[in-house]
mmCIF file of the N, C-alpha and C atoms, coordinates in Angstrom:
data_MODEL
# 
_entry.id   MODEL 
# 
loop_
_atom_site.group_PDB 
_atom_site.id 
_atom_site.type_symbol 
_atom_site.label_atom_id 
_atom_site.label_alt_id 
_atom_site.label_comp_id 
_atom_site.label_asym_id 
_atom_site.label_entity_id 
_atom_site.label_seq_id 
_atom_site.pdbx_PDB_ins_code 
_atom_site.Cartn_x 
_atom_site.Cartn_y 
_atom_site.Cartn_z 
_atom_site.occupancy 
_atom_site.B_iso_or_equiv 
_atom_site.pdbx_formal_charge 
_atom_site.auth_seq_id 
_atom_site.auth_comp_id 
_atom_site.auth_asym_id 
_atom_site.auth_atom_id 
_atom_site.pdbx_PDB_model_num 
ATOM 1   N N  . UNK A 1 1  ? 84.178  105.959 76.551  1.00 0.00 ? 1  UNK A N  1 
ATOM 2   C CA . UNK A 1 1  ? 85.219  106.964 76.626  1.00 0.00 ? 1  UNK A CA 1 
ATOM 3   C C  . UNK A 1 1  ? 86.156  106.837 75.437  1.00 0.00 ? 1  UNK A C  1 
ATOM 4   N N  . UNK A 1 2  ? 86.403  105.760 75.297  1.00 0.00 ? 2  UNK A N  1 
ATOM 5   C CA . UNK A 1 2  ? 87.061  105.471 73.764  1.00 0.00 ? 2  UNK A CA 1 
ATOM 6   C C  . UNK A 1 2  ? 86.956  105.798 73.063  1.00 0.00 ? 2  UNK A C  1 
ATOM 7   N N  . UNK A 1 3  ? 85.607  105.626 72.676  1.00 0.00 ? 3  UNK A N  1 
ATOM 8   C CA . UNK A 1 3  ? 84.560  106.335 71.024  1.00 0.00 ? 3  UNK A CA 1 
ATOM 9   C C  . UNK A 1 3  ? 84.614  107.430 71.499  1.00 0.00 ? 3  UNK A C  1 
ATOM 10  N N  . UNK A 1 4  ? 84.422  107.913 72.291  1.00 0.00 ? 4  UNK A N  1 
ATOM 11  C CA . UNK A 1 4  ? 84.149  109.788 72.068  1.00 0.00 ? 4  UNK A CA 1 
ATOM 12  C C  . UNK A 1 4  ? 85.646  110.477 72.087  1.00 0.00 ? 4  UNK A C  1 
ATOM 13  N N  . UNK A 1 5  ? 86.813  109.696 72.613  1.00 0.00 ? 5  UNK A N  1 
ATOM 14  C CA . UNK A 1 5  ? 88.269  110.179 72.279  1.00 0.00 ? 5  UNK A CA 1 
ATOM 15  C C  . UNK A 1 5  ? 88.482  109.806 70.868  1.00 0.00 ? 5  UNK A C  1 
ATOM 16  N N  . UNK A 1 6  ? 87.999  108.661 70.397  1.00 0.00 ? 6  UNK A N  1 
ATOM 17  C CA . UNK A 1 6  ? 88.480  108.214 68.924  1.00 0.00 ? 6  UNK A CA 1 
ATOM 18  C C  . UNK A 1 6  ? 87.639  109.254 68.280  1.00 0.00 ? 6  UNK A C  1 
ATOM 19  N N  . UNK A 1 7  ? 86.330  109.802 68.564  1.00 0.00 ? 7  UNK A N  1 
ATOM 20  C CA . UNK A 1 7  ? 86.278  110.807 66.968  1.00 0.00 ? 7  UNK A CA 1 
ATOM 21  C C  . UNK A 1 7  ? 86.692  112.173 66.922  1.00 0.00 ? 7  UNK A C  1 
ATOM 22  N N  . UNK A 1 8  ? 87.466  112.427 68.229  1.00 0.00 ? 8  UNK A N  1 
ATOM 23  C CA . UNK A 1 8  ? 88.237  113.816 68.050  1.00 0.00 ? 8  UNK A CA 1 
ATOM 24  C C  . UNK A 1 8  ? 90.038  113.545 67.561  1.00 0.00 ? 8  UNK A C  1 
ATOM 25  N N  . UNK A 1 9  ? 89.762  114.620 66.982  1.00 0.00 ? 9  UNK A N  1 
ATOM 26  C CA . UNK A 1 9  ? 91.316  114.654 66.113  1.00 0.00 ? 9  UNK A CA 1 
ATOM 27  C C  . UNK A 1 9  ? 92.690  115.243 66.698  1.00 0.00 ? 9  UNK A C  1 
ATOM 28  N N  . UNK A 1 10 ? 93.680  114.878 66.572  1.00 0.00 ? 10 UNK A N  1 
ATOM 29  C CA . UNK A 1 10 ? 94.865  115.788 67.483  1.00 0.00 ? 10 UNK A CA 1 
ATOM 30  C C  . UNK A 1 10 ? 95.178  116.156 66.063  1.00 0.00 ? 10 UNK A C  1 
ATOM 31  N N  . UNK A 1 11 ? 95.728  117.767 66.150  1.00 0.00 ? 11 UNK A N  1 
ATOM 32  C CA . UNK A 1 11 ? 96.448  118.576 65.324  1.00 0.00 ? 11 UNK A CA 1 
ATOM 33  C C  . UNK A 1 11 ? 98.222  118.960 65.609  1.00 0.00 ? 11 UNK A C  1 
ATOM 34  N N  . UNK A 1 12 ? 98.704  118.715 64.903  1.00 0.00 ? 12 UNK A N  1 
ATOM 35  C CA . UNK A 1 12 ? 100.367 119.054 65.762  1.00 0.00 ? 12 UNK A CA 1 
ATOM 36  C C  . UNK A 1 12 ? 100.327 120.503 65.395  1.00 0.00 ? 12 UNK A C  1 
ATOM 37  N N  . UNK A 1 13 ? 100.866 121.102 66.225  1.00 0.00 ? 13 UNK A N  1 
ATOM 38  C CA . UNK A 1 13 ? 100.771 122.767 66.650  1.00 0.00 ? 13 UNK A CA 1 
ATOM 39  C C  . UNK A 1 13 ? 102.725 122.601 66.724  1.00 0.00 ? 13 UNK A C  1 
ATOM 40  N N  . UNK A 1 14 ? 103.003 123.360 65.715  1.00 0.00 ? 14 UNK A N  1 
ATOM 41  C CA . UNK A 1 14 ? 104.596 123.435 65.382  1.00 0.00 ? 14 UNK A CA 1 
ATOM 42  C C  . UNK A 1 14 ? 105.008 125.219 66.966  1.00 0.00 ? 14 UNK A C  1 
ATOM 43  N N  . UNK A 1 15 ? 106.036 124.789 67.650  1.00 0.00 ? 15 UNK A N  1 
ATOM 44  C CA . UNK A 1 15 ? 106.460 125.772 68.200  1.00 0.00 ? 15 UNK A CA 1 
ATOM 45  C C  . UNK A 1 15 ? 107.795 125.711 68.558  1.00 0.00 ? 15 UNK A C  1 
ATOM 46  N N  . UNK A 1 16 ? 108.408 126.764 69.032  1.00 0.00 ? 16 UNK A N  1 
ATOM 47  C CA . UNK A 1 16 ? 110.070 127.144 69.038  1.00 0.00 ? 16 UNK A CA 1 
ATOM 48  C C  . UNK A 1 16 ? 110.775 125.938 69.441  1.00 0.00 ? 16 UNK A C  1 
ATOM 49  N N  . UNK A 1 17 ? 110.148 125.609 70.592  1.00 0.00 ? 17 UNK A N  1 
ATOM 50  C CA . UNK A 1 17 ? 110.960 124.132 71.490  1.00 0.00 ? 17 UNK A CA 1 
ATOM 51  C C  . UNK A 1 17 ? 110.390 122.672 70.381  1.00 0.00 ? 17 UNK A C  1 
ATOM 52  N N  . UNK A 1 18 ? 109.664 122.481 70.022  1.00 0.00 ? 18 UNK A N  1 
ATOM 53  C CA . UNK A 1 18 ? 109.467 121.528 69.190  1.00 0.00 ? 18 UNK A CA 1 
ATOM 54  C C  . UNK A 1 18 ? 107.969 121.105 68.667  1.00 0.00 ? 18 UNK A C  1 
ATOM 55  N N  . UNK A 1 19 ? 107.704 120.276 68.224  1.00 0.00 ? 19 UNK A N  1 
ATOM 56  C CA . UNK A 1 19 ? 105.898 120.125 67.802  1.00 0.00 ? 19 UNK A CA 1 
ATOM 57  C C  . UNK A 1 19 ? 105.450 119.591 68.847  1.00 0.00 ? 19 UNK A C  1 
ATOM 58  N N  . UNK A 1 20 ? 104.134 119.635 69.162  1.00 0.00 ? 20 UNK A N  1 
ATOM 59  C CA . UNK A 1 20 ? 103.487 119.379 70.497  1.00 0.00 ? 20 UNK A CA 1 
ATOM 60  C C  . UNK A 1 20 ? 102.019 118.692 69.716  1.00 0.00 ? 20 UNK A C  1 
ATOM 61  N N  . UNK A 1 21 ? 101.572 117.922 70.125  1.00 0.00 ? 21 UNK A N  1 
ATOM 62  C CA . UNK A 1 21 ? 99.860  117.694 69.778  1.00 0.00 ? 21 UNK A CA 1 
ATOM 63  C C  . UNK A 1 21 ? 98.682  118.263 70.719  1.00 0.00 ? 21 UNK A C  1 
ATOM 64  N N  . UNK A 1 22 ? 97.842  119.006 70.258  1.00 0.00 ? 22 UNK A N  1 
ATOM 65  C CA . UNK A 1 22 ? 96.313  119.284 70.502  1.00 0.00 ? 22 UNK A CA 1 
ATOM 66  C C  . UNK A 1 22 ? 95.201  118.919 69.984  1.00 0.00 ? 22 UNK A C  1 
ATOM 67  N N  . UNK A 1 23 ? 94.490  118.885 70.510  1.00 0.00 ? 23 UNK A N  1 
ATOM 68  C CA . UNK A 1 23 ? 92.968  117.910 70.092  1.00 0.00 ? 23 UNK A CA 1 
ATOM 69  C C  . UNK A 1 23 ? 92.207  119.643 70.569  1.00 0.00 ? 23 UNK A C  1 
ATOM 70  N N  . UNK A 1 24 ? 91.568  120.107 69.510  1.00 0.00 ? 24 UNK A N  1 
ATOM 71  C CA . UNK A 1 24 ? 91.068  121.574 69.253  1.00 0.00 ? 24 UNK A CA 1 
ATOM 72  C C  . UNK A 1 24 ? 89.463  121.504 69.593  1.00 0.00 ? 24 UNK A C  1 
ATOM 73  N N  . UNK A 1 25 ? 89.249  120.408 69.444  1.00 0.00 ? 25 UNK A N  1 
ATOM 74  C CA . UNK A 1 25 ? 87.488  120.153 69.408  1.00 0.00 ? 25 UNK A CA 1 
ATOM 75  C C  . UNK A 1 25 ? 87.476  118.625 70.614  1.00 0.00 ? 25 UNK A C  1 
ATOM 76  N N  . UNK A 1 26 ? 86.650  118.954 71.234  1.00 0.00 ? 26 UNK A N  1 
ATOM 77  C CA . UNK A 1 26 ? 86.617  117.439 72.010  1.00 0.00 ? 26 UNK A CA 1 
ATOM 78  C C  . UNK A 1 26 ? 85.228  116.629 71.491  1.00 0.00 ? 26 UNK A C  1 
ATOM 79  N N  . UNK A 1 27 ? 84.755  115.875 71.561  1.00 0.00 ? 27 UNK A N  1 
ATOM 80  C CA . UNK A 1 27 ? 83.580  115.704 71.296  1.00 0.00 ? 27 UNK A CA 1 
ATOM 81  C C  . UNK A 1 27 ? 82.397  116.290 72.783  1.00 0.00 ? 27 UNK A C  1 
ATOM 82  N N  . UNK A 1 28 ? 81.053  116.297 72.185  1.00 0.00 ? 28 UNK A N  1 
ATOM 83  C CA . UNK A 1 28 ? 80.204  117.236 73.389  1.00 0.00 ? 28 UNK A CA 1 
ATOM 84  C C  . UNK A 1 28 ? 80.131  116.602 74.760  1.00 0.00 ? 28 UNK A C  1 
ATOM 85  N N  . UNK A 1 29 ? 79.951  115.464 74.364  1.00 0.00 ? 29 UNK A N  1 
ATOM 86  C CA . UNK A 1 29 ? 79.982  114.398 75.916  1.00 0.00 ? 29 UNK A CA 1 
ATOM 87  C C  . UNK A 1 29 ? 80.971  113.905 76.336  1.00 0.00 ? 29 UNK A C  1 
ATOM 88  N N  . UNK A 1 30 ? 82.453  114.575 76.254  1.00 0.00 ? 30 UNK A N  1 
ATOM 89  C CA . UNK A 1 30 ? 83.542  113.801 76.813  1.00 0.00 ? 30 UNK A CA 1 
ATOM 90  C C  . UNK A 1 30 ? 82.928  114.491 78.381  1.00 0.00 ? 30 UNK A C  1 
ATOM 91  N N  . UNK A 1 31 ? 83.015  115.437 78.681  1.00 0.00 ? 31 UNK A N  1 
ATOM 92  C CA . UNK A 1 31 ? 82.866  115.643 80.193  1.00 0.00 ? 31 UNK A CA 1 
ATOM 93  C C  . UNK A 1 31 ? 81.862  114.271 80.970  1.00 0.00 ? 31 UNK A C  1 
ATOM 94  N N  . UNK A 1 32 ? 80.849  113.828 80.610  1.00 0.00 ? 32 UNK A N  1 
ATOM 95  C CA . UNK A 1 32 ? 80.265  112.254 81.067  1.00 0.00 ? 32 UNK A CA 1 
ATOM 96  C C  . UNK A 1 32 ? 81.147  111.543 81.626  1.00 0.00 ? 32 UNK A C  1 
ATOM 97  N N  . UNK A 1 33 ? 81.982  111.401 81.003  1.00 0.00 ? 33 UNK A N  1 
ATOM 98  C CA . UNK A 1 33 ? 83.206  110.370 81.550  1.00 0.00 ? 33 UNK A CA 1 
ATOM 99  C C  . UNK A 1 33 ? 83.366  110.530 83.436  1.00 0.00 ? 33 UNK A C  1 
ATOM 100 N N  . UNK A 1 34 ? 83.604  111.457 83.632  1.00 0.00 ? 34 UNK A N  1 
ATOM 101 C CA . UNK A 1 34 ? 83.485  111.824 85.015  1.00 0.00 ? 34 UNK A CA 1 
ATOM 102 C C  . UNK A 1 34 ? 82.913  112.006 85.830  1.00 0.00 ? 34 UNK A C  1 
ATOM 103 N N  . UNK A 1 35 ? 81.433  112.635 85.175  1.00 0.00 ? 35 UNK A N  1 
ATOM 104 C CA . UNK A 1 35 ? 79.877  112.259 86.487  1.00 0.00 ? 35 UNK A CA 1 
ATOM 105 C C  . UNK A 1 35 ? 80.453  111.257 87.304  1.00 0.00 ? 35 UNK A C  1 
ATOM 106 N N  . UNK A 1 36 ? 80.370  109.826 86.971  1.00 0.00 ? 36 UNK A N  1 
ATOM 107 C CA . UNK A 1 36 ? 80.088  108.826 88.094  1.00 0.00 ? 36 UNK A CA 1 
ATOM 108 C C  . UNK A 1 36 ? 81.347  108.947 88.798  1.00 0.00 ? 36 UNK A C  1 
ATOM 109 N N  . UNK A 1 37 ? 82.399  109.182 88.480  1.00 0.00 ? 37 UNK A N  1 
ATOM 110 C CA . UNK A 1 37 ? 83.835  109.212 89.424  1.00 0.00 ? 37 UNK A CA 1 
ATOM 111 C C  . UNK A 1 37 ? 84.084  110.421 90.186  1.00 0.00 ? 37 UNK A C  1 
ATOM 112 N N  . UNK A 1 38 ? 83.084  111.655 90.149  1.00 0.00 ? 38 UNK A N  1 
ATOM 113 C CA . UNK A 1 38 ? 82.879  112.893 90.747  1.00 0.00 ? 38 UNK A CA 1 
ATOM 114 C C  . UNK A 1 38 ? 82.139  112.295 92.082  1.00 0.00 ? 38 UNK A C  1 
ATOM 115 N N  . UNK A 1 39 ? 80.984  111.881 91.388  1.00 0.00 ? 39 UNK A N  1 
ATOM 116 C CA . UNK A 1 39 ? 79.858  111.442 92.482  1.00 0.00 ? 39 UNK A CA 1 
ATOM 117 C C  . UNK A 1 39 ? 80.527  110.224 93.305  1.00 0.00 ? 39 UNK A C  1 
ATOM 118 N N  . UNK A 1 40 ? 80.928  109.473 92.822  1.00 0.00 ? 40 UNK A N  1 
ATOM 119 C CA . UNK A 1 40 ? 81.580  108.844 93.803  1.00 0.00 ? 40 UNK A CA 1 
ATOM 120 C C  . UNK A 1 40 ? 82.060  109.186 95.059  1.00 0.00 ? 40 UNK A C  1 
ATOM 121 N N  . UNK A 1 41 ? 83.002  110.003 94.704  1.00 0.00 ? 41 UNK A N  1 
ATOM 122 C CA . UNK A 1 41 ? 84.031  110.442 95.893  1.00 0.00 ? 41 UNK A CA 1 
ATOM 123 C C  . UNK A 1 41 ? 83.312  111.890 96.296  1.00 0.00 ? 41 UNK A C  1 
ATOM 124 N N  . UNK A 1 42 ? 82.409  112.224 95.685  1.00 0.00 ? 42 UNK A N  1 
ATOM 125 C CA . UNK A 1 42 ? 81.805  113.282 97.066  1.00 0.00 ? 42 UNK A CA 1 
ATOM 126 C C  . UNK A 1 42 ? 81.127  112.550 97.610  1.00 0.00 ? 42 UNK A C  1 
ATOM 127 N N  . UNK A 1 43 ? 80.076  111.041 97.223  1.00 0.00 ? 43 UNK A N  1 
ATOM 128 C CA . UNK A 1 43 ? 79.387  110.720 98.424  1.00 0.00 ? 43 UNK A CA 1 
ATOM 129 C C  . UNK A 1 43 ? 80.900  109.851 99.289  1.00 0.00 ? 43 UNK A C  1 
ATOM 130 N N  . UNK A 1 44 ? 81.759  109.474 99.220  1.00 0.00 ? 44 UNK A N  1 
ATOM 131 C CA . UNK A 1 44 ? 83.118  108.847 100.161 1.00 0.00 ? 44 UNK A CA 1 
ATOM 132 C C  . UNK A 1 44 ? 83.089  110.257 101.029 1.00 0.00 ? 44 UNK A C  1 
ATOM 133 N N  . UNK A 1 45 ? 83.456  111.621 100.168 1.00 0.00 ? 45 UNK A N  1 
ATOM 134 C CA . UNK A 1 45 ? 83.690  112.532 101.321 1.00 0.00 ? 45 UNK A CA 1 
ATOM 135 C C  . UNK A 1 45 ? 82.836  112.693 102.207 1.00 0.00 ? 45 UNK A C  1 
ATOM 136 N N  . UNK A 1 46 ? 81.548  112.408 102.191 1.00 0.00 ? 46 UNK A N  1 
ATOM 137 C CA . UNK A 1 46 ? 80.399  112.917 102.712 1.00 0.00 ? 46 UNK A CA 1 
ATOM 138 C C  . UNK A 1 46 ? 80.133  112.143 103.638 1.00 0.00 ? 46 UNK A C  1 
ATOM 139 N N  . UNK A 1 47 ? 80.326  110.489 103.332 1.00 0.00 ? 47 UNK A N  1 
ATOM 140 C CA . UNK A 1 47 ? 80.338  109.377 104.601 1.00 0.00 ? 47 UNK A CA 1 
ATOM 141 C C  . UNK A 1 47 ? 81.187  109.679 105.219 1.00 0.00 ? 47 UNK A C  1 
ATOM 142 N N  . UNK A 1 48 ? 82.608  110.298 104.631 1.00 0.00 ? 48 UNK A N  1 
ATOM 143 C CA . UNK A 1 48 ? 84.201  110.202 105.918 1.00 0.00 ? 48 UNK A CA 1 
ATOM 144 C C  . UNK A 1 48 ? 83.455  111.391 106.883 1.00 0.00 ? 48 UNK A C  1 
ATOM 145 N N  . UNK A 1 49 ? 82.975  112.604 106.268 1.00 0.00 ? 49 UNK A N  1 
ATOM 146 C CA . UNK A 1 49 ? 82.955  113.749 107.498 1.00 0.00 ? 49 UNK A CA 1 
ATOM 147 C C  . UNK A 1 49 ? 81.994  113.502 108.154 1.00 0.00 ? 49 UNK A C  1 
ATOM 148 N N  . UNK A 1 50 ? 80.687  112.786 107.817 1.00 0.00 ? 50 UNK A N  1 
ATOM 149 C CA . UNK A 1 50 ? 79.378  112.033 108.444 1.00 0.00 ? 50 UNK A CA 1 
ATOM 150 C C  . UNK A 1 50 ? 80.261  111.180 109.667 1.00 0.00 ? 50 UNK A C  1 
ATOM 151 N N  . UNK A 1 51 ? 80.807  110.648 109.263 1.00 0.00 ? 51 UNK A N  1 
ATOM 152 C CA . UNK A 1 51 ? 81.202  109.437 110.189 1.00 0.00 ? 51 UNK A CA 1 
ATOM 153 C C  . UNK A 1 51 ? 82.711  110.080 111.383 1.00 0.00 ? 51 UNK A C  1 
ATOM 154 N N  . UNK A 1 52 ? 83.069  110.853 110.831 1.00 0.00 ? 52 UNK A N  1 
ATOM 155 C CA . UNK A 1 52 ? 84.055  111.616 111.759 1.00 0.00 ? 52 UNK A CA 1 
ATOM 156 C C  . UNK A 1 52 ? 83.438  112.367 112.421 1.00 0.00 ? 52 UNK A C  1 
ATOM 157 N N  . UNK A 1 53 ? 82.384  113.092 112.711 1.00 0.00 ? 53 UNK A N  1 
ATOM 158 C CA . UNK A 1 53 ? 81.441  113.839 112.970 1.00 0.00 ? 53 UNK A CA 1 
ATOM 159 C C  . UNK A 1 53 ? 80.636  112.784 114.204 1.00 0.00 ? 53 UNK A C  1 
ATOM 160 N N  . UNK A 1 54 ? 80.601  111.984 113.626 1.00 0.00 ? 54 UNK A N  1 
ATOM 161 C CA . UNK A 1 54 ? 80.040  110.878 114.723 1.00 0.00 ? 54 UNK A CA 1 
ATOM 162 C C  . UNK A 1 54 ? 80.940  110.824 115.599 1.00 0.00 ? 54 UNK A C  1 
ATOM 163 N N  . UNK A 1 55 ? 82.067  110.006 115.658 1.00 0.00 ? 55 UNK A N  1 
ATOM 164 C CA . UNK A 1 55 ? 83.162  110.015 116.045 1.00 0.00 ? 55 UNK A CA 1 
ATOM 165 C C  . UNK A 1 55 ? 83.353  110.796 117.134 1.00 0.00 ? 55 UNK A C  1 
ATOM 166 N N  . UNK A 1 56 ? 83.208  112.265 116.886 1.00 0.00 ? 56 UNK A N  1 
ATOM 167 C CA . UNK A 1 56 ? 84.031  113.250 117.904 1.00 0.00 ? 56 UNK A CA 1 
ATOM 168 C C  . UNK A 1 56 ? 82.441  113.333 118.930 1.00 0.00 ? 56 UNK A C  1 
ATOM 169 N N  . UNK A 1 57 ? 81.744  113.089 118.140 1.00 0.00 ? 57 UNK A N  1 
ATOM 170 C CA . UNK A 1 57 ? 79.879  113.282 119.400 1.00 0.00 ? 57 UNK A CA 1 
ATOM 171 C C  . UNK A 1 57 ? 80.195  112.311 120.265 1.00 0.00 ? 57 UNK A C  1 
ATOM 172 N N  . UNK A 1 58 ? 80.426  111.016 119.977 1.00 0.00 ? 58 UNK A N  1 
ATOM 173 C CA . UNK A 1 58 ? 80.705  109.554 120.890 1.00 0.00 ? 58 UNK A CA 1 
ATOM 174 C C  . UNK A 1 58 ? 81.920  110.323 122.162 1.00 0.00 ? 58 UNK A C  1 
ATOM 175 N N  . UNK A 1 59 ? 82.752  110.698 122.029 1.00 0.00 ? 59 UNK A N  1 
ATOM 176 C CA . UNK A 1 59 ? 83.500  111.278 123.325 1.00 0.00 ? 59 UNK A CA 1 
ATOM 177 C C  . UNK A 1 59 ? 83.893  112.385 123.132 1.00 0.00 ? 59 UNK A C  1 
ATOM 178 N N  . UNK A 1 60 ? 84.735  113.275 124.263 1.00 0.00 ? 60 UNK A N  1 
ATOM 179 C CA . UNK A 1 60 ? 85.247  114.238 124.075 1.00 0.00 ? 60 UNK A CA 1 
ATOM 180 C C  . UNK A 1 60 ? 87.012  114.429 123.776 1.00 0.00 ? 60 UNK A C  1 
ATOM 181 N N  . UNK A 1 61 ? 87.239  115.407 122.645 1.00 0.00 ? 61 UNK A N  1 
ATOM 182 C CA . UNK A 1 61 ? 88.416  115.208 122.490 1.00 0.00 ? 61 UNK A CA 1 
ATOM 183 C C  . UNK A 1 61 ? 89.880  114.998 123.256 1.00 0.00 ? 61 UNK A C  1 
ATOM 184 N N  . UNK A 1 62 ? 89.415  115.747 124.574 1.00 0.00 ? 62 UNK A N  1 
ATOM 185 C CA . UNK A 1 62 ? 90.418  115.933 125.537 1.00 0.00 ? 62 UNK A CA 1 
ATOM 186 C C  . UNK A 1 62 ? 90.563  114.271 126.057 1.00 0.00 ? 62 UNK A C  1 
ATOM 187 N N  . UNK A 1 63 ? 90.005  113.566 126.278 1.00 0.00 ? 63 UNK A N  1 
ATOM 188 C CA . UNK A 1 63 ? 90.189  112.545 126.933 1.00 0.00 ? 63 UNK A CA 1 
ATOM 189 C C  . UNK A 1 63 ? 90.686  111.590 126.021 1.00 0.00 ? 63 UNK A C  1 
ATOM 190 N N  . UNK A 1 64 ? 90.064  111.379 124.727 1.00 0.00 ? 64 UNK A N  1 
ATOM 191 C CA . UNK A 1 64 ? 90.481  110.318 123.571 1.00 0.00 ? 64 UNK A CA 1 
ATOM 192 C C  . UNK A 1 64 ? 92.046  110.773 123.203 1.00 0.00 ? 64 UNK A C  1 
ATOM 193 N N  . UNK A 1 65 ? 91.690  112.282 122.931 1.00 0.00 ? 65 UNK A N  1 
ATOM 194 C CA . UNK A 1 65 ? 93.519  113.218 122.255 1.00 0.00 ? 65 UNK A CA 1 
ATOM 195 C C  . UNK A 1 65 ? 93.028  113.144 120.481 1.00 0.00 ? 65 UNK A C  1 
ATOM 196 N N  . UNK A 1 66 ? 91.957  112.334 120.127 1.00 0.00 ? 66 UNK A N  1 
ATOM 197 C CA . UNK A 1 66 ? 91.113  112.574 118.601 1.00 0.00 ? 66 UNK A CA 1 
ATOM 198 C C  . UNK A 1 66 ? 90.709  113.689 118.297 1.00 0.00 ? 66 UNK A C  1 
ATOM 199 N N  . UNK A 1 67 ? 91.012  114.470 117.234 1.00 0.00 ? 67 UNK A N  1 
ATOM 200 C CA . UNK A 1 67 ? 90.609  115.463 116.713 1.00 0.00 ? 67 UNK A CA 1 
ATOM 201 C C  . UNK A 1 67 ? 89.591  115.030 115.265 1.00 0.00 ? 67 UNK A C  1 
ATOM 202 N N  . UNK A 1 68 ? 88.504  115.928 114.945 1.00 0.00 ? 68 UNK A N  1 
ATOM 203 C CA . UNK A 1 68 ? 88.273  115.342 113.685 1.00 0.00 ? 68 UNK A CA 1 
ATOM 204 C C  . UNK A 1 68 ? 88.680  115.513 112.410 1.00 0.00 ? 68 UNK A C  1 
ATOM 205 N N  . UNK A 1 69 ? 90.024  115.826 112.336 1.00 0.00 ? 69 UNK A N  1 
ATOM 206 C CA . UNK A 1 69 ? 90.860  115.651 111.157 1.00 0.00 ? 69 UNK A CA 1 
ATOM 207 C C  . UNK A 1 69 ? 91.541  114.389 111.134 1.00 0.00 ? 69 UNK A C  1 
ATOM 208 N N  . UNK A 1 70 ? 91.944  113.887 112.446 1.00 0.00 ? 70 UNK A N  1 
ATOM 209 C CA . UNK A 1 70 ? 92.460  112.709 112.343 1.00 0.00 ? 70 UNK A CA 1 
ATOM 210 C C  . UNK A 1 70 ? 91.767  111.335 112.223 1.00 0.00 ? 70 UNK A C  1 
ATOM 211 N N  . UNK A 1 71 ? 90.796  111.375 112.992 1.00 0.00 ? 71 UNK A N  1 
ATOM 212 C CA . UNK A 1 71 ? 89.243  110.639 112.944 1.00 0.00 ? 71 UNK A CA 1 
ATOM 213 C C  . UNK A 1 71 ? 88.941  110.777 111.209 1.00 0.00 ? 71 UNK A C  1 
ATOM 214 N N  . UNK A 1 72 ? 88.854  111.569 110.649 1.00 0.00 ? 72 UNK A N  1 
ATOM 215 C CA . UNK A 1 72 ? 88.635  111.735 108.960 1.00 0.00 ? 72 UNK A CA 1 
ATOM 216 C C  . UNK A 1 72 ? 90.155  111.216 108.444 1.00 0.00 ? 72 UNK A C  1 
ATOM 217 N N  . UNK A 1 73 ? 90.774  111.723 108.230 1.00 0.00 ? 73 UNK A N  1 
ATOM 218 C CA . UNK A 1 73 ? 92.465  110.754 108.048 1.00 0.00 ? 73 UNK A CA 1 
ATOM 219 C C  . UNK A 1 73 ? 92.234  109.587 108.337 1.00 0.00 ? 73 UNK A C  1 
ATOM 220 N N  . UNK A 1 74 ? 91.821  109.169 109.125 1.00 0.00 ? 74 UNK A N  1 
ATOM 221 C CA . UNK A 1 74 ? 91.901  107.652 109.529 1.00 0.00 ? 74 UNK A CA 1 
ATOM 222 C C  . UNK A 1 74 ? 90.898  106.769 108.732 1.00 0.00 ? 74 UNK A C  1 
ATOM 223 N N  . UNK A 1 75 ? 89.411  107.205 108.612 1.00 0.00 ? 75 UNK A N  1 
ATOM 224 C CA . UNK A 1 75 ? 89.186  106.197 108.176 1.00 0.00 ? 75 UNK A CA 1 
ATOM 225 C C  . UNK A 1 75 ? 89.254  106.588 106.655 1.00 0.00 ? 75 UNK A C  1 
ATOM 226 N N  . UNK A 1 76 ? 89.253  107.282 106.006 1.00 0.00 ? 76 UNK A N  1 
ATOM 227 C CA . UNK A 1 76 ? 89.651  107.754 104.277 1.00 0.00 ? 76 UNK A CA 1 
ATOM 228 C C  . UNK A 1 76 ? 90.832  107.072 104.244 1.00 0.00 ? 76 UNK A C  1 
ATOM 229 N N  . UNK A 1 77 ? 91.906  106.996 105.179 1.00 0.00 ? 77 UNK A N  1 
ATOM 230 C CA . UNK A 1 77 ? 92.827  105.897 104.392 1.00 0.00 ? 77 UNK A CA 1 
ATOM 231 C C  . UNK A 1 77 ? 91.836  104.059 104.217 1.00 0.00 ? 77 UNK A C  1 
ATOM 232 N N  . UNK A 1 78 ? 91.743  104.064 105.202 1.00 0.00 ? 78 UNK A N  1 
ATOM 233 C CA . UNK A 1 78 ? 90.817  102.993 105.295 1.00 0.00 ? 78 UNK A CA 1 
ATOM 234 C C  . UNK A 1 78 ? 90.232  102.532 104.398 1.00 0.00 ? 78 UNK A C  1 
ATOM 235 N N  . UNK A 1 79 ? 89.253  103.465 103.887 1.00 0.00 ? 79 UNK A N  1 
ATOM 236 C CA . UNK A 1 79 ? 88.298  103.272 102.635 1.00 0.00 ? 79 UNK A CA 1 
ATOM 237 C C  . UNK A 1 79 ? 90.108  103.029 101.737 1.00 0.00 ? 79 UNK A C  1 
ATOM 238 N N  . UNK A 1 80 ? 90.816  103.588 101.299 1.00 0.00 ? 80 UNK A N  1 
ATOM 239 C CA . UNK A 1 80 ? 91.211  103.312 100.051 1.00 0.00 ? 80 UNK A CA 1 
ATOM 240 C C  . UNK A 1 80 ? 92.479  102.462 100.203 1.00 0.00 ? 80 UNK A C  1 
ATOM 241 N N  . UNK A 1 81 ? 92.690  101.992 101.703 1.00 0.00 ? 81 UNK A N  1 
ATOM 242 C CA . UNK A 1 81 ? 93.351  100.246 101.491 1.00 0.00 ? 81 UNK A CA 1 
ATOM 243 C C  . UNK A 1 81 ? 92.572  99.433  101.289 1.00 0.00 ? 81 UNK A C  1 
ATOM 244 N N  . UNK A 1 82 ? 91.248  99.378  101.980 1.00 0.00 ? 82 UNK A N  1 
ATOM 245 C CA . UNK A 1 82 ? 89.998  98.442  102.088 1.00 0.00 ? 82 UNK A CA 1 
ATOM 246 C C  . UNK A 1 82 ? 89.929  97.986  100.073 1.00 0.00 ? 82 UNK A C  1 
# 
């Protein structure tokens, strides 16, 4: 991620409130950077609603008072104190 930020250039772009910097060209593979941190957290989303989904099949809501937003709230915090 470094090398492909280090060979693009910032240009200062002069305007009324003051000079600002832009980088006009990125290099072609900066978007890479993010595949694996995309995929990540859709497969996290995909286990939380998998597993909240479980959750609400195991009993019925009326008796627990669990909804599966909260069942999903609950353990997604989980995952990201864990």
């Amino acid at each position: 991620m470094a090398n492909l930020i280090a060979l693009g250039t910032a240009v200062v772009v002069n305007l009324p409130q003051g000079n600002t910097c832009s980088f006009p060209r990125f290099p072609p593979l900066l978007y890479s950077f993010w595949i694996t941190m995309l995929a990540f957290e859709g497969i996290l989303c995909v286990l939380a609603l998998y597993r909240g989904y479980q959750a609400t099949q195991n009993f019925l809501p009326q008796q627990n008072g669990s909804t599966l937003i909260e069942v999903i709230i609950r353990d997604s915090a989980m995952i990201f104190v864990m």
